[in-house]
N, CA, C and O atoms as a GROMACS GRO file, in nm:
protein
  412
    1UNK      N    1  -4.784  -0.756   0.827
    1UNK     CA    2  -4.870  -0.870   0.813
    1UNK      C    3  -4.987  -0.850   0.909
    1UNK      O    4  -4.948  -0.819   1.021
    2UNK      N    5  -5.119  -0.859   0.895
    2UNK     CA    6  -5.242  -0.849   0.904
    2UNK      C    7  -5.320  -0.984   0.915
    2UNK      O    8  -5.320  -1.061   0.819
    3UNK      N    9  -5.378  -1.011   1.018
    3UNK     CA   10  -5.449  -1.124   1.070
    3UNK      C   11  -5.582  -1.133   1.093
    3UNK      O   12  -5.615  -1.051   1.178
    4UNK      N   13  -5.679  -1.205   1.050
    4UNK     CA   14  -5.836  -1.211   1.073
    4UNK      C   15  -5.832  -1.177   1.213
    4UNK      O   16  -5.756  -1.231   1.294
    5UNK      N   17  -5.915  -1.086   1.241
    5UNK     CA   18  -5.941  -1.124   1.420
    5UNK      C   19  -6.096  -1.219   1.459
    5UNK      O   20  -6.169  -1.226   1.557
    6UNK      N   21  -6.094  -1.259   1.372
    6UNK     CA   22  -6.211  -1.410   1.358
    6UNK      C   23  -6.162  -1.511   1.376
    6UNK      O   24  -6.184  -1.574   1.479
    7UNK      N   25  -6.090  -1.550   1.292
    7UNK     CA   26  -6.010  -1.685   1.291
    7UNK      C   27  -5.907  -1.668   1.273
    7UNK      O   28  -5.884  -1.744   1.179
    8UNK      N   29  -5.780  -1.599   1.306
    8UNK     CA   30  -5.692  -1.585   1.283
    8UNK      C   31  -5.570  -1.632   1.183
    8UNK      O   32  -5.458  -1.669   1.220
    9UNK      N   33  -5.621  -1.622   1.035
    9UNK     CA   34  -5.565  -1.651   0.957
    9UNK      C   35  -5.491  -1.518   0.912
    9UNK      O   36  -5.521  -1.405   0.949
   10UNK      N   37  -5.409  -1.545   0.841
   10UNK     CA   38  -5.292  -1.416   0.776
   10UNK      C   39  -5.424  -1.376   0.668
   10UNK      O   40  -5.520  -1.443   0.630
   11UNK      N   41  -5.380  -1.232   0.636
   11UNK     CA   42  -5.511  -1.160   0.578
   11UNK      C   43  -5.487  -1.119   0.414
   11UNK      O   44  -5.427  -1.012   0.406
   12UNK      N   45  -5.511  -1.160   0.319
   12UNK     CA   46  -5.439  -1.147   0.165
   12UNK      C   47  -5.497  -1.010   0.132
   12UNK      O   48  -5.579  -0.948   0.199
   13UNK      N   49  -5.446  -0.977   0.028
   13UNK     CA   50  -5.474  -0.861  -0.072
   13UNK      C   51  -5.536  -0.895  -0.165
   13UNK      O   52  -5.485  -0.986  -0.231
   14UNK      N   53  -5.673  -0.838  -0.213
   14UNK     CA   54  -5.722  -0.855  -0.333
   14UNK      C   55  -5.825  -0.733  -0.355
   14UNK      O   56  -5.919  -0.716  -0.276
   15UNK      N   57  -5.803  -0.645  -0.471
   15UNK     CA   58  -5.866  -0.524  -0.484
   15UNK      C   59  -5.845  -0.427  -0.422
   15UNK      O   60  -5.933  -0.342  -0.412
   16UNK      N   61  -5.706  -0.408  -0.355
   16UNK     CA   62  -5.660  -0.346  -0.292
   16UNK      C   63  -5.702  -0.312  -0.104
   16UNK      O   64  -5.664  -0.226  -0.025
   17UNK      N   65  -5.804  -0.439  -0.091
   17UNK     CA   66  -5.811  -0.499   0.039
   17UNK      C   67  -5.818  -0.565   0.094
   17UNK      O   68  -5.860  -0.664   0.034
   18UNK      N   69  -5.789  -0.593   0.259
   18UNK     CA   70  -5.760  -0.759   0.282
   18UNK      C   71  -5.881  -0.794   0.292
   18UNK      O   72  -5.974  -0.713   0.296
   19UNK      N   73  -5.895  -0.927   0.296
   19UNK     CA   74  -5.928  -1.051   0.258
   19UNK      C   75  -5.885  -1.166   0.323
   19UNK      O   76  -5.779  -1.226   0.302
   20UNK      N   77  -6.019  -1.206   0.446
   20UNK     CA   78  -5.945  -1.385   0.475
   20UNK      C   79  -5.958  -1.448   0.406
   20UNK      O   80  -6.065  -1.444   0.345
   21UNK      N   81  -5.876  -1.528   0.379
   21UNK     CA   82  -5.890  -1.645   0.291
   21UNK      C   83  -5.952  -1.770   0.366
   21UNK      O   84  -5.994  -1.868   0.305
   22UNK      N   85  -5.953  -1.759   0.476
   22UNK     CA   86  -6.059  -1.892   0.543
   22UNK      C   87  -6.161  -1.874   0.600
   22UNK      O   88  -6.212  -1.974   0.652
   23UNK      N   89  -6.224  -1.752   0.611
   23UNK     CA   90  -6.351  -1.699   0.642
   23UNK      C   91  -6.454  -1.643   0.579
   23UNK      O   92  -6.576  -1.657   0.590
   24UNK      N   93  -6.361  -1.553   0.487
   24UNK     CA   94  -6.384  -1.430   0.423
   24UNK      C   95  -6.405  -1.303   0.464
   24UNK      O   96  -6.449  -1.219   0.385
   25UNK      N   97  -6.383  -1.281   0.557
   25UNK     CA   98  -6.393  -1.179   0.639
   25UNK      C   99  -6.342  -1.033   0.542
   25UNK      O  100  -6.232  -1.036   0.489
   26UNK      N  101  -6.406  -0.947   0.531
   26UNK     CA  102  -6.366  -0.833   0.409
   26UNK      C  103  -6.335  -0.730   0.514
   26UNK      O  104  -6.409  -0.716   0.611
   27UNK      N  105  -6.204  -0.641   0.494
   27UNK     CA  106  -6.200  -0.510   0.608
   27UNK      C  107  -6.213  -0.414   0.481
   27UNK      O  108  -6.195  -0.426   0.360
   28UNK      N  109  -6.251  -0.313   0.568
   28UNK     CA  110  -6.315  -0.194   0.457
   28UNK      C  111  -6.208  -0.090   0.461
   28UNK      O  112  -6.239   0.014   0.404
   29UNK      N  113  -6.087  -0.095   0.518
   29UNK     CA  114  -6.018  -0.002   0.526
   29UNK      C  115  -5.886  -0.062   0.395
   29UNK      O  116  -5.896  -0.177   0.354
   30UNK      N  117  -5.815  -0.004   0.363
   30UNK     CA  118  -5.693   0.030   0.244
   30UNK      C  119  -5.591  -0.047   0.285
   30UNK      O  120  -5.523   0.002   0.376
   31UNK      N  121  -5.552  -0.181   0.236
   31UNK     CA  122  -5.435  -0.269   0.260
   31UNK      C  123  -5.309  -0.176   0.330
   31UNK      O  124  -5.282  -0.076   0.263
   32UNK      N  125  -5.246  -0.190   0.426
   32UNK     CA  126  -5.107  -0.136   0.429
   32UNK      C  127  -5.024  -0.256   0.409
   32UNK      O  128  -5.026  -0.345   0.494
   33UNK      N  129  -4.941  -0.268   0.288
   33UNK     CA  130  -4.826  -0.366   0.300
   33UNK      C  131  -4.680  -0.267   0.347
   33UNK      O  132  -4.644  -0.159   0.301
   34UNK      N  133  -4.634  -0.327   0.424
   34UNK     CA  134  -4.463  -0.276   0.463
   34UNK      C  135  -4.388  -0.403   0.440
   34UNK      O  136  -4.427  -0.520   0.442
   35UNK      N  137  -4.247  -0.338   0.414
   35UNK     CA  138  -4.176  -0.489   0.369
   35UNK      C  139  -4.020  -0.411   0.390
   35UNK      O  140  -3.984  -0.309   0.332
   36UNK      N  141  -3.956  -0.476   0.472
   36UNK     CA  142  -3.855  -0.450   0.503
   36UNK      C  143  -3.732  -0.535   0.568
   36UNK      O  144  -3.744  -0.611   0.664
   37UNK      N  145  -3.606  -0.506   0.496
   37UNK     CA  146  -3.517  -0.602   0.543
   37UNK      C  147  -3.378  -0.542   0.521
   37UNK      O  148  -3.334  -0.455   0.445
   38UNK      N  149  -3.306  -0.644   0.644
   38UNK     CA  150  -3.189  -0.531   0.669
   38UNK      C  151  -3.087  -0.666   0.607
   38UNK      O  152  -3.097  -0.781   0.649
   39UNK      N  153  -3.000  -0.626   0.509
   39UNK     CA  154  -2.878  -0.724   0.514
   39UNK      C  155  -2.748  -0.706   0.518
   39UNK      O  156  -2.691  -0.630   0.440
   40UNK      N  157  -2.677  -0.783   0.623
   40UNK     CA  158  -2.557  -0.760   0.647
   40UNK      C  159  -2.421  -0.859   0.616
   40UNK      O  160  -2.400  -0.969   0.668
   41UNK      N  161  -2.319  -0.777   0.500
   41UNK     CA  162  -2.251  -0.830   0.461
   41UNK      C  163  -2.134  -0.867   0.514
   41UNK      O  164  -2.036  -0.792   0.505
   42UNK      N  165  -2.129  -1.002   0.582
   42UNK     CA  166  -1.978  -1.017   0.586
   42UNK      C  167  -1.887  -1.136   0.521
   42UNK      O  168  -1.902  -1.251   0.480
   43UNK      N  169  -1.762  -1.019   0.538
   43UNK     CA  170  -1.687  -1.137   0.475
   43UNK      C  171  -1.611  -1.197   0.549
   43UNK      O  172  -1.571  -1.161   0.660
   44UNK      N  173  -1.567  -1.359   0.451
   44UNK     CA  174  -1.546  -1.449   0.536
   44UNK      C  175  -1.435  -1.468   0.460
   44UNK      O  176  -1.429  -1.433   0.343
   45UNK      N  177  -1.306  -1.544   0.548
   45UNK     CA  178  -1.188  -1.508   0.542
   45UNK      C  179  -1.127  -1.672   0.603
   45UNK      O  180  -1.128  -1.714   0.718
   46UNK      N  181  -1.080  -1.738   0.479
   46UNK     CA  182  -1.023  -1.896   0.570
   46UNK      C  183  -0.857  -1.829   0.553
   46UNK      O  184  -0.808  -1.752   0.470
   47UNK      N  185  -0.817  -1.879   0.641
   47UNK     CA  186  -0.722  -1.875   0.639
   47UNK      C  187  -0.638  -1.959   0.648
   47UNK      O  188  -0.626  -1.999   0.764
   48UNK      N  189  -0.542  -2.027   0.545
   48UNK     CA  190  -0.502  -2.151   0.556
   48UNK      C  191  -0.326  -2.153   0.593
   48UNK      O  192  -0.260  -2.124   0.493
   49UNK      N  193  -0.248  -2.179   0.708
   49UNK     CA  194  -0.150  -2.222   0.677
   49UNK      C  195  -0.073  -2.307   0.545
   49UNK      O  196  -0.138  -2.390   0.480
   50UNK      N  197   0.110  -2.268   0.504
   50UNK     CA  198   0.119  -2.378   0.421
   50UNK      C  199   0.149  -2.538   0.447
   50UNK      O  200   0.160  -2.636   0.372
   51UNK      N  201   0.157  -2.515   0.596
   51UNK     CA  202   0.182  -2.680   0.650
   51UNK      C  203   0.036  -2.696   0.636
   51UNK      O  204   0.014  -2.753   0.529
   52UNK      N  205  -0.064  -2.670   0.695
   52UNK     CA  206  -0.193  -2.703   0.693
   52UNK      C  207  -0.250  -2.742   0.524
   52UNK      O  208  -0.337  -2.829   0.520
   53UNK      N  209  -0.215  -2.695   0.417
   53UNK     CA  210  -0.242  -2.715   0.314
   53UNK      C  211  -0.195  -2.842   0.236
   53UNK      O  212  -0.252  -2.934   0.177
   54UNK      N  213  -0.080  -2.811   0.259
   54UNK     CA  214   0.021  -2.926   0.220
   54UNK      C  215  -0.008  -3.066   0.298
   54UNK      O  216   0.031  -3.167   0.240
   55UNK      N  217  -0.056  -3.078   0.393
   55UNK     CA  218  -0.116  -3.208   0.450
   55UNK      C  219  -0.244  -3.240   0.417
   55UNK      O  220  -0.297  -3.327   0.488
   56UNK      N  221  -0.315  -3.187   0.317
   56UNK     CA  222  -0.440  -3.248   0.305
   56UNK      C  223  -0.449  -3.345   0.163
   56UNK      O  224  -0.539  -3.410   0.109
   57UNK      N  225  -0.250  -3.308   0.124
   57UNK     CA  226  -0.252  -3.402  -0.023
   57UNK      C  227  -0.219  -3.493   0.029
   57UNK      O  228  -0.183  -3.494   0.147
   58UNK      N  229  -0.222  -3.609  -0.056
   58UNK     CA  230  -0.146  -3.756  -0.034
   58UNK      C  231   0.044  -3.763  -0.069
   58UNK      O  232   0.084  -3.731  -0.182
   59UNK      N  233   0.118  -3.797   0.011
   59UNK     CA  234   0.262  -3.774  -0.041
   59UNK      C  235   0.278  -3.914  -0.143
   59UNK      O  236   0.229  -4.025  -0.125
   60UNK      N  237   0.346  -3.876  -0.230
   60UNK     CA  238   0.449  -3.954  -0.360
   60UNK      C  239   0.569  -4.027  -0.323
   60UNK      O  240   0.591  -4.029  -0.202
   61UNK      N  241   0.632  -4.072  -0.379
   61UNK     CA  242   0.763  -4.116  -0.406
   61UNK      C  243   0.804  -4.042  -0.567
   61UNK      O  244   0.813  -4.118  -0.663
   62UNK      N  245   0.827  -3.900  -0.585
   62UNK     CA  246   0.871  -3.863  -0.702
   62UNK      C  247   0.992  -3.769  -0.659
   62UNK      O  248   1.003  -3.704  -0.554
   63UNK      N  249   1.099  -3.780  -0.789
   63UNK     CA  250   1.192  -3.725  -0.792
   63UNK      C  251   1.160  -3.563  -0.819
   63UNK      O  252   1.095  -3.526  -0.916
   64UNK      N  253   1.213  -3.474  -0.723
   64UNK     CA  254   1.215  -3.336  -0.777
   64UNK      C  255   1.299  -3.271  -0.854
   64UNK      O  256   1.411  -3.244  -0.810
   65UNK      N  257   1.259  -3.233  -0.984
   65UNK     CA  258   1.352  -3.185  -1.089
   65UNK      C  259   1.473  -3.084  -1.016
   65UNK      O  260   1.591  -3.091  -1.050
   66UNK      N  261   1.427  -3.000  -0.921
   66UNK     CA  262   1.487  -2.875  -0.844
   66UNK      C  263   1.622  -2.918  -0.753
   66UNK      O  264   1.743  -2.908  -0.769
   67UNK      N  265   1.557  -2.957  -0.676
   67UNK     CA  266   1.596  -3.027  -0.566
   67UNK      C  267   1.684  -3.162  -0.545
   67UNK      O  268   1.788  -3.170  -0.478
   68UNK      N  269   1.639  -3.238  -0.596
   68UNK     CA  270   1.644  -3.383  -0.593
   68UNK      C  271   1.580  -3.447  -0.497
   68UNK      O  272   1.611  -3.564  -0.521
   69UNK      N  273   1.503  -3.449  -0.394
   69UNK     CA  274   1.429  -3.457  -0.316
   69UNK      C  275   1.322  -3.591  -0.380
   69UNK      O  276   1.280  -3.591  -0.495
   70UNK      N  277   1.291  -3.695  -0.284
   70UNK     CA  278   1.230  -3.800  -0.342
   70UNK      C  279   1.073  -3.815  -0.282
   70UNK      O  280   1.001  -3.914  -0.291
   71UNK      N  281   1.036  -3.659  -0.205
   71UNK     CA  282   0.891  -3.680  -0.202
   71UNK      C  283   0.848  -3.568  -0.229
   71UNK      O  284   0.918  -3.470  -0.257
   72UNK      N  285   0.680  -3.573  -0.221
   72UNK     CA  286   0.639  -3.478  -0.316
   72UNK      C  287   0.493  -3.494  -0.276
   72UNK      O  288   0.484  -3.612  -0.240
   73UNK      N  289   0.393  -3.444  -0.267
   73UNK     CA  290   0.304  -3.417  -0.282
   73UNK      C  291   0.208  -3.434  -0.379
   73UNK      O  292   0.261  -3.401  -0.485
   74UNK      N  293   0.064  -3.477  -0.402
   74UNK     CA  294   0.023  -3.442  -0.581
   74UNK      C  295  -0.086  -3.452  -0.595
   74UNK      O  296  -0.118  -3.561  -0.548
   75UNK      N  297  -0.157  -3.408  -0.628
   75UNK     CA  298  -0.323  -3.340  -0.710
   75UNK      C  299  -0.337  -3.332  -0.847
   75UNK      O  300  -0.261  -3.284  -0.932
   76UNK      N  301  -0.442  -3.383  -0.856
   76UNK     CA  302  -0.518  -3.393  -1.012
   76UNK      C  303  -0.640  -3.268  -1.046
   76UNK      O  304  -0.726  -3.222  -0.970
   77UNK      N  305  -0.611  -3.238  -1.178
   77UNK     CA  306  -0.723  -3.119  -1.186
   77UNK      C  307  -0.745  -3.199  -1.328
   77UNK      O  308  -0.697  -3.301  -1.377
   78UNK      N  309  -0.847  -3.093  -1.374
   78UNK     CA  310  -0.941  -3.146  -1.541
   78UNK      C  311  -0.901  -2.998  -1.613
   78UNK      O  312  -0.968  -2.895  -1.624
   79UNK      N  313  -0.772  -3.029  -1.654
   79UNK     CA  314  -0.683  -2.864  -1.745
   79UNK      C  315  -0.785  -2.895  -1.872
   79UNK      O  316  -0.856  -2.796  -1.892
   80UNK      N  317  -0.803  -2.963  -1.928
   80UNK     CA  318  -0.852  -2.984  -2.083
   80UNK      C  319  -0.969  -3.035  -2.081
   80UNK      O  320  -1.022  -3.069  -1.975
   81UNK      N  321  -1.039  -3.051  -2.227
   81UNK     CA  322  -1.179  -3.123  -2.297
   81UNK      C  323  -1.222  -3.245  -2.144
   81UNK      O  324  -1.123  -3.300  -2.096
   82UNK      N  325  -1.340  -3.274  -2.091
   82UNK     CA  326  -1.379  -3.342  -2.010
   82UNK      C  327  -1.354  -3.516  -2.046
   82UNK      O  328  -1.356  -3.609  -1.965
   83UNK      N  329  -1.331  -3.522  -2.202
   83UNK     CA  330  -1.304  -3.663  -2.270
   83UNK      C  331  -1.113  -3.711  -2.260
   83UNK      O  332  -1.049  -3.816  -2.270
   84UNK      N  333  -1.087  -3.586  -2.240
   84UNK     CA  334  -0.906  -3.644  -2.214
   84UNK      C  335  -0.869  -3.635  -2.026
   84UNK      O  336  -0.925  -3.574  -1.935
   85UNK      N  337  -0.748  -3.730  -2.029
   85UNK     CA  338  -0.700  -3.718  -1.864
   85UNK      C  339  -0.659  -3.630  -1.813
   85UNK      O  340  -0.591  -3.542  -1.868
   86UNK      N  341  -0.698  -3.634  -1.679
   86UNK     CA  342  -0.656  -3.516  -1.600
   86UNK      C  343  -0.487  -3.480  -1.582
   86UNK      O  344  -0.394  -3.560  -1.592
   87UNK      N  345  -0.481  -3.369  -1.558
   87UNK     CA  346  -0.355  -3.323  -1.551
   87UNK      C  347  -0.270  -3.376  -1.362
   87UNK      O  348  -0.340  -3.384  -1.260
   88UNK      N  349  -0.155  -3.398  -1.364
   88UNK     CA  350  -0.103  -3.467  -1.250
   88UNK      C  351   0.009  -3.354  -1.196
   88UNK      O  352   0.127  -3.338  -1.228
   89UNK      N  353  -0.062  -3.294  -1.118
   89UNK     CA  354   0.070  -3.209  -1.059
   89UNK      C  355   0.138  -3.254  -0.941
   89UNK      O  356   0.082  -3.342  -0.876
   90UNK      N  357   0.240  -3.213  -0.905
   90UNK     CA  358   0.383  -3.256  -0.795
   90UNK      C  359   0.410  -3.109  -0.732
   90UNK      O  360   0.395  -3.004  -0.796
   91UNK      N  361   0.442  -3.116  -0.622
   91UNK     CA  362   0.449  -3.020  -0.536
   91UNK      C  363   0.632  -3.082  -0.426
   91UNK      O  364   0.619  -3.178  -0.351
   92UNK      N  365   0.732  -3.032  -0.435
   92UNK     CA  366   0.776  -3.115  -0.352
   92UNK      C  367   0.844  -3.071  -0.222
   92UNK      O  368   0.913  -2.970  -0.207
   93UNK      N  369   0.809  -3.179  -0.114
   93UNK     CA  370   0.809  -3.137   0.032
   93UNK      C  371   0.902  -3.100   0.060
   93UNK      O  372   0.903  -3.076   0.181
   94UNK      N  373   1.016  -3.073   0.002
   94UNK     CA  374   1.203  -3.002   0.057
   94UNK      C  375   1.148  -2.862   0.034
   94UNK      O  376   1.109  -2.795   0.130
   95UNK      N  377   1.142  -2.812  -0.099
   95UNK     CA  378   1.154  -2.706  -0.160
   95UNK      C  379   1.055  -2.651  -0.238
   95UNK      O  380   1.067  -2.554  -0.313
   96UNK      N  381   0.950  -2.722  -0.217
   96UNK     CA  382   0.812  -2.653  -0.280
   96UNK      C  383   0.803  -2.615  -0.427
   96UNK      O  384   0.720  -2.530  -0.459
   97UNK      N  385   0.878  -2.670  -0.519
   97UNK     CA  386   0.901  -2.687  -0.608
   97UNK      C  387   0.744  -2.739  -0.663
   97UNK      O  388   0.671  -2.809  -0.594
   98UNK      N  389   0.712  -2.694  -0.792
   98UNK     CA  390   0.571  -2.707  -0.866
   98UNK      C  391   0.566  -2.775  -0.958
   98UNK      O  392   0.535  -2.690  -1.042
   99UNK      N  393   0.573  -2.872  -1.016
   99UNK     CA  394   0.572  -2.939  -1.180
   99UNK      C  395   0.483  -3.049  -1.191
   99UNK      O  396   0.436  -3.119  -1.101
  100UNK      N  397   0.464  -3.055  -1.338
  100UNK     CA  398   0.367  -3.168  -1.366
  100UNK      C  399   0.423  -3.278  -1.506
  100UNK      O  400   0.479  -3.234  -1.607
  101UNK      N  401   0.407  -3.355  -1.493
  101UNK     CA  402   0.481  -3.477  -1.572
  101UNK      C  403   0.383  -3.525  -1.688
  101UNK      O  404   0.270  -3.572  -1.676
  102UNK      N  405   0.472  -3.495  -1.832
  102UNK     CA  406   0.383  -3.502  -1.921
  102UNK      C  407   0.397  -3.633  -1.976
  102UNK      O  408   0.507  -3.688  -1.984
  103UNK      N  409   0.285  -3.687  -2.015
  103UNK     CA  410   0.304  -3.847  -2.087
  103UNK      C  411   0.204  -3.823  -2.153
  103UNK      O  412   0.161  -3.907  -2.232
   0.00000   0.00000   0.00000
């Protein structure tokens, strides 16, 4: 990047030379543009405990098919068409047992 040394505005390209744009100041020498950039990838990594996970649902009062266990965990997702109800899954806190209750 290239700067008037008049008025110090950033210096444009046009005709393959700069050019102030708030002066007009014309340099007679051959634009150099450089353009360079370094990017560095990292990855990012959550790492979730399953106690930590399991506490961010709300607990139930549902019977576990597995187990028999009378709490449970439970989350809603959108399995189907955006016009029908969401799907109701159960998770339960003895035995980690997975199911969802169809009606």
């Amino acid at each position: 990047m290239e700067f008037c040394h008049r008025c110090s505005s950033i210096l444009t390209l046009k005709d393959n030379k700069t050019v102030c744009p708030n002066c007009g100041l014309k340099s007679k020498k051959k634009a150099k543009i450089e353009s360079s950039e370094k990017i560095e990838e990292k990855e990012q990594v959550a790492v979730i405990s399953e106690s930590a996970e399991d506490s961010a649902y709300p607990i139930v009062e549902m019977k576990c098919p597995k187990c028999k266990n009378n709490e449970a965990y439970f989350w809603t997702l959108q399995t189907r068409a955006g016009d029908e109800s969401e799907t109701k899954f159960y998770k339960c806190k003895k035995c980690k047992n997975t199911w969802r209750v169809y009606r």
